[in-house]
C-alpha positions, 0 to 999 in steps of 0.5 A: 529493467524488472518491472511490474504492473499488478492490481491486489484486490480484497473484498471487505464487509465495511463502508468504502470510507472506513477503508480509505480512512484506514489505509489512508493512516499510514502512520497507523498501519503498523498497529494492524501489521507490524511488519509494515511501518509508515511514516509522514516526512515533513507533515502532521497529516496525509494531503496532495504532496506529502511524501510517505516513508515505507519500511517493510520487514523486521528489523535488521532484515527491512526487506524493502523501502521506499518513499511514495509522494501523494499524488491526488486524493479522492476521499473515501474512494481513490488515494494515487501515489508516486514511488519517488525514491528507494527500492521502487520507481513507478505508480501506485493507486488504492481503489475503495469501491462499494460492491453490496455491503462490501468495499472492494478495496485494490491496489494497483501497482506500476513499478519498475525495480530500482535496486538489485535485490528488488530487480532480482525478486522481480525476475523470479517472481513477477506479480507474486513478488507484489502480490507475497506483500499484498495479499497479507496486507490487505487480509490484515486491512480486511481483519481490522475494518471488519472487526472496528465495523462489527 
């Protein structure tokens, strides 16, 4: 199987709780990356065990989706997830952590492909199949908190 262990990471001029809190809106991502829509199954707000829809592309072309079940908050500094059904199988876990003035926020991605398209993306690009989605994200998390911090 195609799989991946990567960590994405970004360095944001804000407190580690504004971070978390605009990561852990998934519903809101959408307003600071369009490409990117979430959605909570079942649940008005984020907790232990609430599954979270991904959808990652435009549509017709949804390049990517996915279900991730909330495994363990720790507010303001560690969201852990499990990739339960859809494209990806596997682990994934936000960081916030303070570095100075900065939060240095990551995320670290153990996943194996679940369909051909993702297992095929994996086979010719490795981590940067991950990281080609991270790296955008977490300028966009990065751009927003610094410009709601300013």
């Amino acid at each position: 199987m195609a799989s991946i262990d990567v960590i994405d990471s970004i360095r944001i001029r804000a407190e580690p709780e504004q971070v978390f809190n605009t990561v852990a809106d998934y519903p809101g991502i959408g307003r600071w990356l369009p490409v990117y829509r979430c959605r909570l199954i079942d649940a008005e707000q984020l907790a232990e065990g609430v599954l979270v829809e991904h959808r990652y592309g435009y549509p017709p072309f949804v390049l990517s989706r996915f279900t991730r079940r909330v495994e363990r908050i720790v507010a303001g500094s560690r969201l852990e997830e499990r990739y339960v059904d859809g494209d990806l199988r596997g682990s994934g876990v936000w960081s916030f952590e303070r570095d100075g003035d900065h939060t240095v926020a990551a995320y670290h991605c153990q996943v194996t492909a679940n369909t051909r398209f993702t297992r095929l993306s994996f086979l010719l690009l490795g981590k940067r199949a991950h990281s080609n989605v991270y790296q955008p994200l977490l300028a966009a998390l990065k751009a927003h908190c610094e410009a709601s911090a300013g």
